[in-house]
C-alpha positions in Angstrom: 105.0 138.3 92.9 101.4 139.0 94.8 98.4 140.1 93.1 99.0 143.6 94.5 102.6 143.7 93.0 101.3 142.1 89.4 98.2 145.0 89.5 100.7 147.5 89.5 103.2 145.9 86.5 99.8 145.3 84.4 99.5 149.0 85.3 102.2 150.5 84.1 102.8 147.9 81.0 99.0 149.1 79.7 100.1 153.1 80.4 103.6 152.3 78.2 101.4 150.8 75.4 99.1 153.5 75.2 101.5 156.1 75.2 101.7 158.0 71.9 104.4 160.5 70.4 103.6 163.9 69.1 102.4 162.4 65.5 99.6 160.7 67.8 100.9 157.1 66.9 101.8 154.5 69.7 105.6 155.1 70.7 105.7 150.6 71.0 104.2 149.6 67.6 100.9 147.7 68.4 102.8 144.4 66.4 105.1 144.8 69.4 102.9 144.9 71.9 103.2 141.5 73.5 99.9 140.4 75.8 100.4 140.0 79.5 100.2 136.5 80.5 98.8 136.3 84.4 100.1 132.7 85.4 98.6 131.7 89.0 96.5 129.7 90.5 92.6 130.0 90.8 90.7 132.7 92.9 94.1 135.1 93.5 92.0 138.0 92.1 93.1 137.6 88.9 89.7 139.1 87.1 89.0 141.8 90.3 92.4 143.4 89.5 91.7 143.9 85.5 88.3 145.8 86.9 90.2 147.9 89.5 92.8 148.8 86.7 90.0 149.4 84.1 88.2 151.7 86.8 91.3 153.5 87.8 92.6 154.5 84.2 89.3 155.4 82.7 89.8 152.8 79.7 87.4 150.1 78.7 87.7 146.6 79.8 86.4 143.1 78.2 86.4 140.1 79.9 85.9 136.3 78.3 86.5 132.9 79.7 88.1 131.3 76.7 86.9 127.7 78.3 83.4 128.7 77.8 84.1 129.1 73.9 84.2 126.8 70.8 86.2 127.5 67.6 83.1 128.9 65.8 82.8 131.8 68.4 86.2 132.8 68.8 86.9 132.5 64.9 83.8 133.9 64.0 81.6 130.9 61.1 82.7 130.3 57.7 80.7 131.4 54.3 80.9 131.4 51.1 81.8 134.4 49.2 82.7 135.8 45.4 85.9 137.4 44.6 87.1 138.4 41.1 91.0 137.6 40.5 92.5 138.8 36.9 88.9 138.7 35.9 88.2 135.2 36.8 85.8 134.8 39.3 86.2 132.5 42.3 84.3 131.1 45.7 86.4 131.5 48.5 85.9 131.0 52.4 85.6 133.8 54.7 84.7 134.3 58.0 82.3 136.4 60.2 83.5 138.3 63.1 84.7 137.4 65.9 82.0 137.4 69.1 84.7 138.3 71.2 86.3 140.5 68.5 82.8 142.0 68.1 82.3 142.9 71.7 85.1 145.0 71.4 83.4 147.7 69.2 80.4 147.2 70.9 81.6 148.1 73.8 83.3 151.0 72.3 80.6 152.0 70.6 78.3 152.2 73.8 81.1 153.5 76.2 82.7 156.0 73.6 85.9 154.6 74.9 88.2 154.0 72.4 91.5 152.5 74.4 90.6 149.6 76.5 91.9 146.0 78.2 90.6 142.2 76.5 91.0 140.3 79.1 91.3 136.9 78.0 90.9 134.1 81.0 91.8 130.3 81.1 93.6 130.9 77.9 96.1 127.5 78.4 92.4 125.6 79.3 91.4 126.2 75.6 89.5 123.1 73.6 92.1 120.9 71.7 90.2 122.7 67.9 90.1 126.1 69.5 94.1 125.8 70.8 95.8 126.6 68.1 93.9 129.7 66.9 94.4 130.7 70.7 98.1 130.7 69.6 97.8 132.7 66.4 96.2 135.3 68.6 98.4 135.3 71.1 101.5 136.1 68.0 99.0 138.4 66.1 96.2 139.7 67.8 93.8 138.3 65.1 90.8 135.7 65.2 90.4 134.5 62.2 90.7 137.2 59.5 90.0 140.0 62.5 92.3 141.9 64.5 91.9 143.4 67.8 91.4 147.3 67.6 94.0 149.6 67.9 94.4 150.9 71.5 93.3 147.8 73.1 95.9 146.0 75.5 95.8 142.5 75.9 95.9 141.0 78.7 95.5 136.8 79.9 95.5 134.6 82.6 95.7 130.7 83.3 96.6 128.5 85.8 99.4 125.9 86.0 99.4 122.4 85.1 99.2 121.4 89.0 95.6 123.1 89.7 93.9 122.2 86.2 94.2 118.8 84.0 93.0 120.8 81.0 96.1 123.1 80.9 98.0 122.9 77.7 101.8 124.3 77.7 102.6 127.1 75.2 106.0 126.3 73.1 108.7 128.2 73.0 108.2 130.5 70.0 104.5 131.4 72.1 106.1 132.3 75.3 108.6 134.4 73.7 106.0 136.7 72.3 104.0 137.2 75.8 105.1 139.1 78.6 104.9 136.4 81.7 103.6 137.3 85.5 103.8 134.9 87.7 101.5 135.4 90.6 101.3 133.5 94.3 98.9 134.1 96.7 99.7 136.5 99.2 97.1 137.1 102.8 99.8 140.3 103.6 98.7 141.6 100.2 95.1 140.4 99.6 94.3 142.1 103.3 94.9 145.4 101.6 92.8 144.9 99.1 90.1 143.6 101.3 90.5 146.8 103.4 89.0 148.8 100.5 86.2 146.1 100.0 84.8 145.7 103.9 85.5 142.2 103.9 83.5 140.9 107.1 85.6 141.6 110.3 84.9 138.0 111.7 87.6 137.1 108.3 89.9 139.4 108.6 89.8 138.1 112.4 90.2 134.7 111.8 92.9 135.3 109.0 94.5 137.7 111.5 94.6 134.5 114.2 95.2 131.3 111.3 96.9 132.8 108.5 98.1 129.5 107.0 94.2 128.9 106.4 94.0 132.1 103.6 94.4 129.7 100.9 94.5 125.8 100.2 95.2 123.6 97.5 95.5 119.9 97.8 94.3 116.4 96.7 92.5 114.1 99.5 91.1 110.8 99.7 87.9 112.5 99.3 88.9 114.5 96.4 90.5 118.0 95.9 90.1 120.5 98.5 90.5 124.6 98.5 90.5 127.7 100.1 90.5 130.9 97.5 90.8 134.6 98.3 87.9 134.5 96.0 85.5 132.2 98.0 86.8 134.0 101.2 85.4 137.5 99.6 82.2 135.3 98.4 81.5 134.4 101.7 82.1 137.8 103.5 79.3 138.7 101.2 76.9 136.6 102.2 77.4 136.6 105.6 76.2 140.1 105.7 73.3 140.1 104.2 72.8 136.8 106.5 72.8 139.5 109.3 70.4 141.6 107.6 68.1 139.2 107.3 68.5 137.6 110.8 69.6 134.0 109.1 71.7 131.9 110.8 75.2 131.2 109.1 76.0 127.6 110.1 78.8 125.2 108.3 76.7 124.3 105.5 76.6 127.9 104.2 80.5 128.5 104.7 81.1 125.1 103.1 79.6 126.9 99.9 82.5 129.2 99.5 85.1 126.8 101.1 86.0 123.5 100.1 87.7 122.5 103.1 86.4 120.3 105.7 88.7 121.4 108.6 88.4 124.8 107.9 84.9 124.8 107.0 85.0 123.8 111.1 86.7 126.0 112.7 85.8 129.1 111.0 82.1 128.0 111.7 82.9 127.7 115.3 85.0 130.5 115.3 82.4 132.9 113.6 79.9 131.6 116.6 82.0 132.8 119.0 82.5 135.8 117.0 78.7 136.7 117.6 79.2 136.1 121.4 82.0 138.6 121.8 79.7 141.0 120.1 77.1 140.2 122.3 78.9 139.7 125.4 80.9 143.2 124.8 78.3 145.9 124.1 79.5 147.4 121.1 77.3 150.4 120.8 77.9 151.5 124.5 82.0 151.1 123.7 81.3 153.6 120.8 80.0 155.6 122.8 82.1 156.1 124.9 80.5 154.1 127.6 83.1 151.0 127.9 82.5 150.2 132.0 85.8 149.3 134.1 84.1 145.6 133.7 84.5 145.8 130.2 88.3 147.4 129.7 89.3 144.5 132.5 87.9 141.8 130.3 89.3 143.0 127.1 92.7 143.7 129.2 92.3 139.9 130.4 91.4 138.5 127.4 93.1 135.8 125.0 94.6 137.1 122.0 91.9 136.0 119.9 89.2 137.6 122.1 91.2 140.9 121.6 91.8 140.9 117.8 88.2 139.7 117.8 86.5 142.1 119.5 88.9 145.2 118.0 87.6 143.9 114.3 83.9 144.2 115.4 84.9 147.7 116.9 86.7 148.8 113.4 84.1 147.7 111.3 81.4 149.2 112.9 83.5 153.0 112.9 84.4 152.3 109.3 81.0 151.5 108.2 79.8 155.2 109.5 83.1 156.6 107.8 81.9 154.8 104.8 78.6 156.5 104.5 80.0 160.3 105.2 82.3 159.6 102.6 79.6 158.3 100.3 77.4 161.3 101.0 80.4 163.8 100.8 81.1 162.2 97.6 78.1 163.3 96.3 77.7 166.3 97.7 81.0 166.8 96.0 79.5 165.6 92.9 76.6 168.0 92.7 78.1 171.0 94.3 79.6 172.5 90.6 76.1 171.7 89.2 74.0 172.8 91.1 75.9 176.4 91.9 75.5 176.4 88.0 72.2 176.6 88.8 72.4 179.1 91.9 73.7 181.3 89.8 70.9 181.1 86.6 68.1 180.3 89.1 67.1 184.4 90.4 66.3 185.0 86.6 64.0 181.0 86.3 60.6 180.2 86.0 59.2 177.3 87.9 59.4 175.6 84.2 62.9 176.4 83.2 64.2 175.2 86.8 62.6 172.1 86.5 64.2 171.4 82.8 67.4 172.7 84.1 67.8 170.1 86.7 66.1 167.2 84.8 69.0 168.2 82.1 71.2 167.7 84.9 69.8 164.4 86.0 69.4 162.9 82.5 73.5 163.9 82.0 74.7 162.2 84.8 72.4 158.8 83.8 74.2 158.8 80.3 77.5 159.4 81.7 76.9 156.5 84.5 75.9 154.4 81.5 78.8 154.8 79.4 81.1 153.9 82.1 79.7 151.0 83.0 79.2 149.7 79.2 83.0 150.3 79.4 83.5 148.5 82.4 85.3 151.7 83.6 82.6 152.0 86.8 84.0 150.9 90.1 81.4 149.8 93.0 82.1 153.3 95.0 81.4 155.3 92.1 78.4 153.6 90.9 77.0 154.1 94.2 78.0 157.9 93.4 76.3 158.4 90.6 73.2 156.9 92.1 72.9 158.7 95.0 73.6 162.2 93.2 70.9 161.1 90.4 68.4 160.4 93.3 68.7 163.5 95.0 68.1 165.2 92.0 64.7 162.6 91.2 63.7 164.0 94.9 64.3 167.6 94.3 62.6 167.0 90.6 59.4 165.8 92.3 59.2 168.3 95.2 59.6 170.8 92.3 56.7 169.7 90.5 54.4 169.6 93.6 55.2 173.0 95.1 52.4 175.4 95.5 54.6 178.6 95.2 57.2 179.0 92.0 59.7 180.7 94.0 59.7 178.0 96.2 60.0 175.5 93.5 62.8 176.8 92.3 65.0 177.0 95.6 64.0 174.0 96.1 67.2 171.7 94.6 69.1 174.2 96.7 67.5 174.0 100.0 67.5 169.8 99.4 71.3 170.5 98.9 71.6 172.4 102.4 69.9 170.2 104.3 71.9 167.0 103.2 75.4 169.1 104.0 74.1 169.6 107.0 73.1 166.6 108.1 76.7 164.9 106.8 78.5 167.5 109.1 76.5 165.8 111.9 77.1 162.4 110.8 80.5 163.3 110.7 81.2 164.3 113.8 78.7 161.4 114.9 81.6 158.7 112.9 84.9 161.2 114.7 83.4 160.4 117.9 83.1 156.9 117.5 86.8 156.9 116.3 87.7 158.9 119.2 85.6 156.0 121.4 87.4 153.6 119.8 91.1 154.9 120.7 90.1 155.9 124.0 89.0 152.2 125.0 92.0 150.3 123.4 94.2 152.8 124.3 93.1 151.6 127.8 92.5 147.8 127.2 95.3 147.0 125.0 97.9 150.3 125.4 100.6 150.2 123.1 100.5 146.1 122.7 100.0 144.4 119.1 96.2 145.1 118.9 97.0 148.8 119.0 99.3 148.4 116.1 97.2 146.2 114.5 94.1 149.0 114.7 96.4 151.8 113.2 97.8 149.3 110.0 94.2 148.7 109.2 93.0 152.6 109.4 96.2 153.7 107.5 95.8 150.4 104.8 92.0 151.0 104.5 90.9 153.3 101.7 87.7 154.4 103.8 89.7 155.1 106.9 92.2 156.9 105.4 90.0 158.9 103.0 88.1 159.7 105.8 90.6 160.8 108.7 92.3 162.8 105.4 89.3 164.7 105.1 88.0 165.1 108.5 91.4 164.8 110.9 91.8 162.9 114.1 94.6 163.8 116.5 95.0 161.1 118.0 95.2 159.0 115.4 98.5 161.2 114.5 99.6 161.2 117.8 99.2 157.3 118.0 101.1 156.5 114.5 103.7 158.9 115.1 104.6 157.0 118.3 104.4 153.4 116.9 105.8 154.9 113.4 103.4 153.4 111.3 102.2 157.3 110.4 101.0 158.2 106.3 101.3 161.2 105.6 97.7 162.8 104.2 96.9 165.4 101.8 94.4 167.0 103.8 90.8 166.8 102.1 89.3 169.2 104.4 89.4 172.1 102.3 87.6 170.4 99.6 85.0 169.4 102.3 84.3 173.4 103.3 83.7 174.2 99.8 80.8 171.8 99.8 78.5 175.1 101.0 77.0 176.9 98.2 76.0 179.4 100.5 
């Protein structure tokens, strides 16, 4: 299975475990429970999928490399302690608790989450004195003389014997207590999950042109070589905040994140001539809907590469505006229950009890951010969320406190709140526009060829694209999908949207 396929059977395995019947007790007996064992090889997205399943469910999630730990931390150290037995006293050995064990109700204890994922990597890479206490907690949930909580799934991973000398085979009796997922690496699947992450157009280009160069494995004369999903995501990364900084990205840098010399090479060269087409085609004047006959004759004329190249630079720069309305209306969304709480109480405020109000408000939200991500249970997207909310209210909090007229201190939070509403429904139509731009000139460079369908898979795959043209509509973006049947149907957003105004 892919990594996509395997997210969705750890999925559904952690909901059936955490299920309860009417008495409140587990319907599958914890004793039953039998981990998940994620077999694949290295840097599929093994660990990114336990966080997006963490995030998604609103559960807890702890994560521990077991090669990174010795028998005394898994087991917890021995000491000696006193125990009376038919009135004879004896010294016995027992054990602290576990430090993974431990983290556990720490974490529970700072998220208030009480249901949660251990996430156990490398587990077949254990140390020969750790490995077979690895096995008694793989058949009873216990290190040393401490179980795992109630309510907490777990959940493994390892590689096989071909990408790591260290693995150790589990017998028979150990497999037949785990639940096995086998997982290959998959561009078809990790493309959707890069969609949602804005993995830098000049990969997704290259991928798009050499997909057998997604993900390597082999021994050479000069030693073992690799690709990984994970160092392709790494390297989209920093190449750009190498942009933002006006660094130049040149093979040493991409040989940091891949350990391939050939394609070390030609994704160097091609990311060069990446830059060019963005240079050579005018980007900004395309999006505006300024694309000369000059330029629709090139693109029209152009190699395949050119055209899937230059389409990704178009797409990412429309989905990075569709990124930040939806991060704005996201907050707006956010805030908009609170703060027509305060509408409501603010005619009857003073300048004082306003300014408590929405400091109560900010201080809320901090704690609630916090908890989540002790838990692990705080995604990227809402982090940024939470932020951005928690800084408009810091900005309406010290406006508040420098305002000369009470009144005006006190419609304040609300007039902050108007003017931010207002200036996403300009963005927005600023980010349709460009969209529009954007059909309008491949519609005319590349009509109904493979770059067209490859521009509608991507804004129906992508989570910013489609949350956006969900809440905000395009028409010809329905018209275009419908006639190369690749159309989603969306649950319009845009009523939510118009109930952003608090009047």
């Amino acid at each position: 299975m892919d990594i996509l396929a395997a997210k969705e059977g750890i999925k559904t395995t952690v909901k059936m475990y955490l299920k309860r019947d009417e008495t409140g007790a587990y319907i599958i007996p914890v004793k039953r429970q039998r981990p998940v064992f994620l077999l694949g090889a290295p840097g599929i997205g093994k660990t990114a999928i336990m966080e997006q399943i963490a995030q998604e469910m609103g559960i807890a999630l702890v994560s521990y490399a077991m090669t990174h730990h010795t028998r005394q931390s898994a087991l917890g150290l021995p000491y000696i302690a006193q125990k009376k037995y038919e009135d004879e006293e004896y010294s016995i050995s027992e054990y602290t608790m576990s430090e993974i064990i431990a983290s556990v109700y720490e974490t529970m204890e700072k998220s208030g989450l009480k249901e949660g994922i251990l996430f156990l990597d490398e587990i077949n890479c254990v140390s020969e004195t750790l490995a077979p206490s690895m096995l008694q907690f793989l058949q009873y949930k216990t290190f040393g003389r401490h179980r795992v909580p109630d309510g907490w799934v777990i959940v493994t991973a390892g590689n096989p014997p071909e990408y790591n000398r260290m693995v150790r085979e589990f017998d028979v009796v150990t497999m037949d207590r785990l639940k096995l997922m086998n997982v290959e690496p998959d561009l078809k699947a990790w493309k959707k999950y890069a969609a949602g992450k804005q993995i830098h157009g000049a990969i997704l280009a290259y991928l798009e042109i050499k997909p057998e160069d997604f993900y390597h494995m082999e021994m050479s004369a000069k030693g073992r070589s690799y690709v990984t999903a994970r160092g392709w995501e790494d390297l989209s990364d920093m190449l750009k905040m190498y942009e933002e900084e006006k660094c130049v990205a040149d093979e040493t840098l991409v040989g940091q994140y891949l350990a391939n010399e050939r394609v070390v090479k030609e994704f160097t060269a091609y990311y060069e001539l990446y830059n060019k087409y963005k240079r050579d085609y005018h980007i900004a004047d395309i999006l505006e809907g300024k694309a000369g006959e000059e330029t629709v004759s090139r693109a029209k004329a152009a190699r395949f590469d050119e055209r899937i190249s230059l389409l990704g630079m178009l797409t990412d720069s429309v989905e990075n505006r569709m990124a930040a309305v939806m991060n704005r209306t996201d907050i707006l969304k956010k805030l908009n229950p609170l703060l027509s709480a305060y509408k409501e109480k603010s005619m009857s405020m003073s300048e004082d009890e306003a300014i408590n109000f929405i400091a109560q408000i900010k201080d809320n939200m901090e704690k609630q951010r916090k908890k989540l991500d002790a838990g692990g249970a705080l995604s990227d997207t809402e982090n940024r969320v939470f932020r951005g909310s928690i800084k408009l209210l810091e900005d309406a909090l010290i406006k508040m406190k420098h305002a000369e007229d009470p009144k005006e201190a006190v419609e304040l939070p609300l007039e902050i709140y108007r003017n931010r509403l207002a200036a996403l429904q300009e963005e927005s139509a600023d980010a349709s526009a460009k969209l529009e731009a954007l059909f309008a000139f491949s519609e005319a460079a590349f009509e109904d060829g493979n770059e067209m369908l490859t521009l509608l898979t991507r804004l129906t795959v992508s989570p910013v694209s489609s949350r956006y043209i969900a809440a905000f509509g395009s028409e010809t973006y329905s018209r275009l999908s419908e006639s190369m049947m690749v159309s989603r149907r969306h649950e319009r957003l845009r009523e939510e949207i118009m109930k952003l105004d608090i009047g």
